[in-house]
C-alpha positions in Angstrom: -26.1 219.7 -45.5 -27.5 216.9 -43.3 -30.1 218.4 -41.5 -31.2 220.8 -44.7 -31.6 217.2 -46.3 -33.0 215.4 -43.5 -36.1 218.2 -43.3 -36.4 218.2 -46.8 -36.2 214.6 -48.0 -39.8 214.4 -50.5 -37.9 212.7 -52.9 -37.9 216.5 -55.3 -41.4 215.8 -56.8 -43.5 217.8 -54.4 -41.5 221.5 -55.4 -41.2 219.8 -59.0 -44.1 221.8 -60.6 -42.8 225.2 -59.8 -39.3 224.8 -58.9 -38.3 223.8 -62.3 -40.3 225.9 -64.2 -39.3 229.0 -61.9 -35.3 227.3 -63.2 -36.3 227.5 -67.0 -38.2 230.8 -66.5 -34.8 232.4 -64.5 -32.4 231.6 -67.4 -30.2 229.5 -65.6 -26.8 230.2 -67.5 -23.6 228.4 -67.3 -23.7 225.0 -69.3 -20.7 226.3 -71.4 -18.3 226.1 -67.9 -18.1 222.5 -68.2 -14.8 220.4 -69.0 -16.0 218.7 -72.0 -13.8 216.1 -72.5 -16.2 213.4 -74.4 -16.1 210.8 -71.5 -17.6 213.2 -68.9 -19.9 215.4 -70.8 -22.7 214.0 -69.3 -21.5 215.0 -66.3 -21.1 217.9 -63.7 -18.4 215.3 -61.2 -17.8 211.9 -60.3 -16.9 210.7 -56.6 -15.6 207.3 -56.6 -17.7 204.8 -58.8 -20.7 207.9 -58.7 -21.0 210.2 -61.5 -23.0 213.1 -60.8 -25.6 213.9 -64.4 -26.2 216.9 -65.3 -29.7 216.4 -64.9 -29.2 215.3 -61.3 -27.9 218.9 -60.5 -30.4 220.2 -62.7 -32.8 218.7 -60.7 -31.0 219.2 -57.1 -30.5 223.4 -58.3 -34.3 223.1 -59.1 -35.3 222.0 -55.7 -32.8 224.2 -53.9 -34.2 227.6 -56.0 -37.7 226.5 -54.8 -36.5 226.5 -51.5 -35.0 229.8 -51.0 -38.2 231.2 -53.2 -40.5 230.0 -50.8 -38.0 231.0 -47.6 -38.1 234.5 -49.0 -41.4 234.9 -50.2 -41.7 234.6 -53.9 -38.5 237.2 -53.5 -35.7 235.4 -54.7 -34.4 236.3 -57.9 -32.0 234.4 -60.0 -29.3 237.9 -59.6 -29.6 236.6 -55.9 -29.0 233.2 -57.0 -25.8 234.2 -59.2 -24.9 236.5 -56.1 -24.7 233.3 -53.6 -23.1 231.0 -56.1 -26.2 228.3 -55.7 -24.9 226.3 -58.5 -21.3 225.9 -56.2 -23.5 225.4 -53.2 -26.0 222.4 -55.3 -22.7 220.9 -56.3 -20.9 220.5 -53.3 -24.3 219.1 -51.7 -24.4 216.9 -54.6 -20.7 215.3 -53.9 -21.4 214.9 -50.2 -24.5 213.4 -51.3 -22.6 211.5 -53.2 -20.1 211.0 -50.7 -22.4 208.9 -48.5 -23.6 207.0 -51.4 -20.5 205.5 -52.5 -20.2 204.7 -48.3 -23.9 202.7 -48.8 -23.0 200.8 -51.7 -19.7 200.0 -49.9 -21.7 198.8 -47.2 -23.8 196.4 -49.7 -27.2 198.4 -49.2 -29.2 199.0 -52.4 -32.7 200.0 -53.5 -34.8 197.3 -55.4 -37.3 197.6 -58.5 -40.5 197.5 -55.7 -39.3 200.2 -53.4 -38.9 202.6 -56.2 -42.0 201.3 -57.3 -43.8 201.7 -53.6 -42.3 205.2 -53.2 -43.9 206.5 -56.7 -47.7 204.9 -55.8 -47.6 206.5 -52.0 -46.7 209.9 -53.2 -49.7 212.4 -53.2 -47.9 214.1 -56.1 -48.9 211.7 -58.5 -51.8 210.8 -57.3 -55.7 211.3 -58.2 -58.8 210.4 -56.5 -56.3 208.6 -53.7 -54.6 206.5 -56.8 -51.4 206.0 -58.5 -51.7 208.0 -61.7 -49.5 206.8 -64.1 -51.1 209.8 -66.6 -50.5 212.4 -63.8 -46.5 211.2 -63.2 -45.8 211.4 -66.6 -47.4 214.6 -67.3 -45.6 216.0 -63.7 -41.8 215.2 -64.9 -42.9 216.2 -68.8 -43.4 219.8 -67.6 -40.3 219.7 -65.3 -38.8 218.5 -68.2 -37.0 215.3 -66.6 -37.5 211.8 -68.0 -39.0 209.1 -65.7 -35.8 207.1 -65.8 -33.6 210.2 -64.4 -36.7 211.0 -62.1 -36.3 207.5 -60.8 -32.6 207.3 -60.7 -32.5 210.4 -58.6 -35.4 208.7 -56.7 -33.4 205.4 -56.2 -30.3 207.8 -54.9 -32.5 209.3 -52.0 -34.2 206.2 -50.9 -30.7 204.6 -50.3 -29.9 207.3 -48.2 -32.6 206.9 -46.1 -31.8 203.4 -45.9 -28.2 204.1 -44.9 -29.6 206.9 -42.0 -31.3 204.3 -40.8 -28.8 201.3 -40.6 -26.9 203.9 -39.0 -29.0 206.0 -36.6 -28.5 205.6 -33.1 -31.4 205.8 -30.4 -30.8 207.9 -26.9 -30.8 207.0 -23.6 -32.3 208.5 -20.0 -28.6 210.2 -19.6 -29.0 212.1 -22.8 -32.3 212.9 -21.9 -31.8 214.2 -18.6 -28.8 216.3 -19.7 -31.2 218.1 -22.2 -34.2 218.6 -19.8 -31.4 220.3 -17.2 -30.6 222.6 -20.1 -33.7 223.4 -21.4 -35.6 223.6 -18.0 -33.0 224.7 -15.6 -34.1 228.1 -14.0 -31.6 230.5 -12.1 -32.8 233.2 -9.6 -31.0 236.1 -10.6 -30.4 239.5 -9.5 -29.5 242.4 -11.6 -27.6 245.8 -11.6 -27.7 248.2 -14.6 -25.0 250.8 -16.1 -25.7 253.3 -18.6 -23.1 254.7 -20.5 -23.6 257.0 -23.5 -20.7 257.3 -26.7 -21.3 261.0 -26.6 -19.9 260.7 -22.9 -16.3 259.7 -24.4 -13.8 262.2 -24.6 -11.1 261.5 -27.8 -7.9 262.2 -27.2 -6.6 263.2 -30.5 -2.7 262.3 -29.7 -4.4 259.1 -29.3 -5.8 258.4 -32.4 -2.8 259.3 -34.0 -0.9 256.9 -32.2 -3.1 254.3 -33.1 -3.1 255.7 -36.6 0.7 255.1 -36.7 1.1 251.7 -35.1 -1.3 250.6 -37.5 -1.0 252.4 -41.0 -1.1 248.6 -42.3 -4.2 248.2 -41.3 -6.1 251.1 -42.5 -5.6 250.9 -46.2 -7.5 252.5 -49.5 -9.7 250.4 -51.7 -8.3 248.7 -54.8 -9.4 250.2 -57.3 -10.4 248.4 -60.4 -10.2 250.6 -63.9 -12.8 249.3 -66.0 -13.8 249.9 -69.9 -17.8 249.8 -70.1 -20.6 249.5 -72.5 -24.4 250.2 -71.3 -26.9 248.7 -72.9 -30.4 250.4 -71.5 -33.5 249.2 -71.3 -35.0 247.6 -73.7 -38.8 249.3 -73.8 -40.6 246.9 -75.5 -44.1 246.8 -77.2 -46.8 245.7 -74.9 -47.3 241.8 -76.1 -50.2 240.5 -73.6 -49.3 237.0 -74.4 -45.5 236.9 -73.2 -46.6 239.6 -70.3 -48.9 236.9 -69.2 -47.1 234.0 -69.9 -44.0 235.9 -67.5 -46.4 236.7 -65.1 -46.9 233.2 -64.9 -44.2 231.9 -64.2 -43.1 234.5 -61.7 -46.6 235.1 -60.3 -44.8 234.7 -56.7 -42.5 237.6 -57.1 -46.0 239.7 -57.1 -47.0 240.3 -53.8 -48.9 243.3 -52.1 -48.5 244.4 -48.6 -50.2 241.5 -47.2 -48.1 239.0 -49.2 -50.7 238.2 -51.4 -50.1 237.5 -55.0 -51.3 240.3 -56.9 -53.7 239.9 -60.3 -51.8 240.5 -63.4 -53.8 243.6 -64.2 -53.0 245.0 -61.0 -49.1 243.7 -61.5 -49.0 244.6 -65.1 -47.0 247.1 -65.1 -44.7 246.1 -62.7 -44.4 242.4 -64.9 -43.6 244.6 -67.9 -40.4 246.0 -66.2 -39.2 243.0 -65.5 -40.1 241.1 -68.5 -37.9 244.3 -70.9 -35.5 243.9 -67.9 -34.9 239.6 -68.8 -35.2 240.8 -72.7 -32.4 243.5 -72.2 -30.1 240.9 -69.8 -30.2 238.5 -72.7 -29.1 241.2 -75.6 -26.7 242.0 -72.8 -25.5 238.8 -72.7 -25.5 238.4 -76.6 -23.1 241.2 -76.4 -21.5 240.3 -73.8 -19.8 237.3 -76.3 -19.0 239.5 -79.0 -16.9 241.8 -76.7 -15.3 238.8 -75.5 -14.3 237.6 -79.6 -13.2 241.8 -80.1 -16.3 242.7 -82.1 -17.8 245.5 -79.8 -16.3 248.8 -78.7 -16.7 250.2 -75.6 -17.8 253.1 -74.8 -16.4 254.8 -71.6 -14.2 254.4 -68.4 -15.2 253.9 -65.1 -13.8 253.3 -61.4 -15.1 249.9 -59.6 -14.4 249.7 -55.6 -15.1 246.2 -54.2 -18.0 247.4 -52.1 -20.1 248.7 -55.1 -23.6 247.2 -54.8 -23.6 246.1 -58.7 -20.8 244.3 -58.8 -19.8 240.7 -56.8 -16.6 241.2 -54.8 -15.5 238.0 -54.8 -15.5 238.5 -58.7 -13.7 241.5 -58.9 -10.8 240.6 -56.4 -10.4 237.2 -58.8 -10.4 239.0 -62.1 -7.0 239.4 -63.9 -6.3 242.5 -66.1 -8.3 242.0 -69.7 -10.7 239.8 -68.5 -14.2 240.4 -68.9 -16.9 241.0 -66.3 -20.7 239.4 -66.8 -23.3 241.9 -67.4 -24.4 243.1 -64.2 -27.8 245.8 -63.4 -26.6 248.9 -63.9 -28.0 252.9 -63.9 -26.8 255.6 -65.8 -28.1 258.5 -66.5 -31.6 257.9 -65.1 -32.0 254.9 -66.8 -31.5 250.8 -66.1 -30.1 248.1 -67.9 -26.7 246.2 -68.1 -23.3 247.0 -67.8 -20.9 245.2 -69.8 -17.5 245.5 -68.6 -13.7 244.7 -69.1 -10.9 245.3 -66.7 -7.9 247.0 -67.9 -5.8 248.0 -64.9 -6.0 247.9 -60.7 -4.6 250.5 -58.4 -3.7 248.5 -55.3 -4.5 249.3 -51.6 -1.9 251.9 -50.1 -2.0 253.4 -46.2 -4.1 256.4 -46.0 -3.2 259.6 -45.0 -4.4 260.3 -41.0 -7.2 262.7 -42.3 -8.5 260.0 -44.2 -8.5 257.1 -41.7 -9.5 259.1 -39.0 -13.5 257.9 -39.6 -12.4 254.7 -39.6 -10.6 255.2 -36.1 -12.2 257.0 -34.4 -15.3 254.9 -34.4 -13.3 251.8 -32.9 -11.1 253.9 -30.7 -14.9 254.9 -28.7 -16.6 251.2 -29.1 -13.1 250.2 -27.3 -13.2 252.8 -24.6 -16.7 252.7 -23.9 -16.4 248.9 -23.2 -13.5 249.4 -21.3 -14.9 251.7 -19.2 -18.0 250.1 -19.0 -16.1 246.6 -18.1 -14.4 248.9 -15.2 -17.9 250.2 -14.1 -19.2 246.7 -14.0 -16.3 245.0 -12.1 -16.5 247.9 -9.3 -20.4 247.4 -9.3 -19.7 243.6 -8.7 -17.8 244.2 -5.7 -20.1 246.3 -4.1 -23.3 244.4 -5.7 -26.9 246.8 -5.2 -28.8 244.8 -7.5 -32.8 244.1 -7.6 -34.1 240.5 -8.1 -36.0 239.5 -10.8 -37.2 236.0 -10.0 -37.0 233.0 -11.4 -35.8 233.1 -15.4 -35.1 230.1 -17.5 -33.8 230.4 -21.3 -37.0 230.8 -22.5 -38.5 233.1 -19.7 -40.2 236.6 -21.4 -39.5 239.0 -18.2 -39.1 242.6 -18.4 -36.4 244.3 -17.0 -35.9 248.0 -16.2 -34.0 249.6 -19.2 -33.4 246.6 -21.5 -35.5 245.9 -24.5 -36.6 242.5 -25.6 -33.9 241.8 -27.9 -31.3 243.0 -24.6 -33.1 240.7 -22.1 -33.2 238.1 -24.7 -29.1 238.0 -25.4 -28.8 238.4 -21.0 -30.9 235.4 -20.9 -29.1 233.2 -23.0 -25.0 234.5 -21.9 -25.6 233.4 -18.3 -27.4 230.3 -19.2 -23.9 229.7 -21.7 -21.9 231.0 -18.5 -20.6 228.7 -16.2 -20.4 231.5 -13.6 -22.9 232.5 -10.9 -21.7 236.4 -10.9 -20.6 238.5 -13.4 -21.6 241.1 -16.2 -22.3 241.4 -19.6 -21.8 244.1 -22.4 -24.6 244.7 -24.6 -23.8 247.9 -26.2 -23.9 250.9 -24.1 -25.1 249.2 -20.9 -23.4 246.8 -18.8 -25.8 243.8 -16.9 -23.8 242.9 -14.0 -25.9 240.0 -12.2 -25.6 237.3 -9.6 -27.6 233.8 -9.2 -28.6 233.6 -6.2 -30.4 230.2 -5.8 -31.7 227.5 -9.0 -34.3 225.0 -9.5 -33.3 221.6 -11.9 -35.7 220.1 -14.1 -38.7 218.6 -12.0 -39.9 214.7 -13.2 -43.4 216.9 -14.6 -40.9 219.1 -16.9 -39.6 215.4 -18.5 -42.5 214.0 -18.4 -44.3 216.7 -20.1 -41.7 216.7 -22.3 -40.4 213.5 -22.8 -40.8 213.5 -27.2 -39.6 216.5 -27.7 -36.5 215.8 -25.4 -36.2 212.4 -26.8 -36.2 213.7 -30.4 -33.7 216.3 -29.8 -31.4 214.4 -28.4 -31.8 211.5 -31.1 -31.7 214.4 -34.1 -28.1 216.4 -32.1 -26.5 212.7 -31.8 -27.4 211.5 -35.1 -26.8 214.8 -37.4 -23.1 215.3 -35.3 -22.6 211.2 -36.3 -23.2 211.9 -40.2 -21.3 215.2 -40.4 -18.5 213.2 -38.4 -18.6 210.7 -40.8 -18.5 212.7 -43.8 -15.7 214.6 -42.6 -14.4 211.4 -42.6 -15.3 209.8 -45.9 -14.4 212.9 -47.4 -10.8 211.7 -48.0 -12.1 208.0 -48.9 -13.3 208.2 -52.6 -12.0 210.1 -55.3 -13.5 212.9 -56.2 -13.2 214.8 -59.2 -15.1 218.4 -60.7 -15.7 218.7 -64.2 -18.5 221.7 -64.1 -16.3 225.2 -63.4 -19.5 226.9 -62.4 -21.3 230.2 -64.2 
């Protein structure tokens, strides 16, 4: 939480433009989960004299959309969204947040009137011709649809912290600094010795597997199965309206990319936005009847069999449902066609042991991973003791050298286990091939290497000291203040 905070602290306006419209275009669903008592419907928690607003996780789930849009592309959907529970993740960021607030107003920091004020003029956001705008921060927050005095409340909120990082933030010293350039710029002369040894070589014993089969019947069970009622509601083919094409296109311009990641025109995406756009329409008469299953007033239509690793449905979500209750509607195909799945459960058939013949794929696959390491480990330790292997220089843990029959991503993961190993001999498993090595001589960090590097060594070490001090003190705090959840999630 700290460090995703600490990289991304602009104070929410820069992503504000599209973030939140990208929220109101995805249909963010789930206001009705809240505990509505009247004295906390404003609000998704409070942790000790903080309440958390509902448009401060509006806001915070805004940001954090933007985010993972931009991390994936323009590919991040809100199904995805759902899928990862985002609104749980924005909430518990939200109370940590809040967490360390409660810790700075403890402490007697605040933020006054002019640094609010300072932060909004030196922000490029709402800024034209070099200038505080007042016409251009009004208009910014009226199409996120926040209200300058949440904007600045939530504005105050991350200053503060900032303040308290500060107050608490502790510089380095030459001992930190030389224990980082010795790990970063440390190189080992190492000699290496290569075994091959191919699945197909192991023979399986069949008694074996059976043995295995029987000490461990527990431990090779069936799915549960989860007996569900279902309605389909396909997709609605709507007529082509250019105006809400466009106006979806719009907002979910990013999502249309070619093979160069290039946004696409709408003419060229047309067709692809009017999927999508009958795909939203049908979710929400999906969702419309989603409600009246739930009050008795729609039938369903047939039965069908749900196992906890079918792609359309969220495992978690199955394993936590409880015989009659209903499942959100989820993408769905049936005979050729997409749309929504409405569903209700009405009975599970629990795990039981399989029969041999049926757990055998699952054995047998384990049974040769285990022998081929074994044997392999056997291989290596012999090949140790009677070492024959060819040196390949000088490596360090970012060295790029090539070594006969490993690929990158092999030298890569050798590289980094003996620079994690304390030992100068031994061997590693990756895969099929054992690496069994020995250092034979190492060069420390010369005074150039720090020198050279001096900022970036200096910055590490202040960012791993400072970001393990904050998580420390969370962990900490976490037990301090009160803190109480009134939004259930979607």
């Amino acid at each position: 939480m700290i460090t995703w905070m600490q990289k991304h602290k602009k104070y929410l306006v820069v992503t504000i433009w599209v973030s939140t419209i990208a929220f109101v275009g995805a249909g963010f669903v789930g206001w009705g989960a809240y505990d509505m008592n009247t004295n906390r419907a404003k609000s998704v928690a409070k942790v000790g004299n903080r309440n958390i607003s509902i448009s401060q996780f509006q806001q915070k789930y805004s940001t954090m959309y933007e985010f993972y849009l931009n991390a994936s592309n323009g590919k991040f959907t809100q199904e995805q969204a759902e899928q990862m529970r985002l609104d749980k993740v924005v909430l518990k960021r939200l109370i940590q947040d809040n967490v360390m607030l409660n810790y700075a107003d403890e402490l007697g920091l605040d933020v006054s009137q002019e640094e609010i004020i300072l932060a909004l003029m030196v922000d490029p956001s709402f800024m034209s011709d070099g200038k505080f705008d007042k016409a251009k921060y009004e208009s910014v927050l009226k199409q996120a649809r926040i209200s300058p005095k949440d904007y600045e409340q939530n504005l105050a909120s991350n200053l503060l912290l900032d303040k308290l990082f500060n107050a608490l933030k502790i510089d380095t010293n030459s001992k930190d600094l030389d224990m980082l350039a010795a790990s970063y710029f440390m190189k080992d002369r190492v000699s290496t010795q290569i075994i091959n040894l191919n699945r197909s070589d192991i023979k399986v014993d069949e008694s074996e597997l059976k043995s295995i089969w029987e000490s461990n019947k527990d431990k090779y069970l069936t799915q549960t199965k989860y007996n569900l009622k279902g309605k389909f509601i396909p997709k609605i083919i709507s007529d082509e309206n250019l105006t809400a094409l466009q106006e979806y296109y719009d907002e979910n311009k990013a999502q249309y990319r070619d093979g160069f990641d290039k946004i696409l025109s709408f003419e060229v995406a047309k067709e692809r936005v009017k999927d999508d756009y009958d795909m939203r329409q049908t979710r929400k008469l999906a969702l419309s009847q989603y409600l009246k299953a739930k009050k008795g007033e729609l039938e369903f239509e047939f039965d069908l069999i749900a196992l906890e690793d079918d792609y359309e449905f969220d495992a978690q979500e199955l394993k936590n449902l409880q015989i009659g209750d209903y499942i959100k509607p989820v993408k769905y195909r049936m005979n050729y066609q997409d749309g929504y799945l409405i569903s209700k459960l009405e009975s599970k058939d629990i795990p039981k042991p399989m029969s041999y013949e049926e757990a055998r794929e699952f054995i047998i696959g384990e049974y040769i991973d285990n022998k081929l390491k074994n044997n392999l480990e056997n291989m290596a330790k012999g090949a140790l003791e009677n070492f024959n292997g060819r040196d390949i220089g000088f490596i360090a843990r970012d060295s790029k050298v090539e070594i006969a029959e490993l690929n990158e991503s092999e030298v890569s993961e050798f590289i980094n286990l003996i620079f994690d190993s304390k030992s100068k001999d031994g061997y590693v498993i990756l895969g099929n091939k054992a690496v069994v090595y020995k250092i034979t001589d190492q060069k420390l960090a010369s005074a150039s290497d720090v020198s050279n590097y001096e900022n970036l060594l200096r910055n590490s070490a202040i960012s791993i000291k400072n970001e393990q001090l904050i998580e420390d003190l969370l962990s900490s705090l976490q037990h301090r203040y009160k803190i109480e959840q009134y939004y259930k999630g979607q």
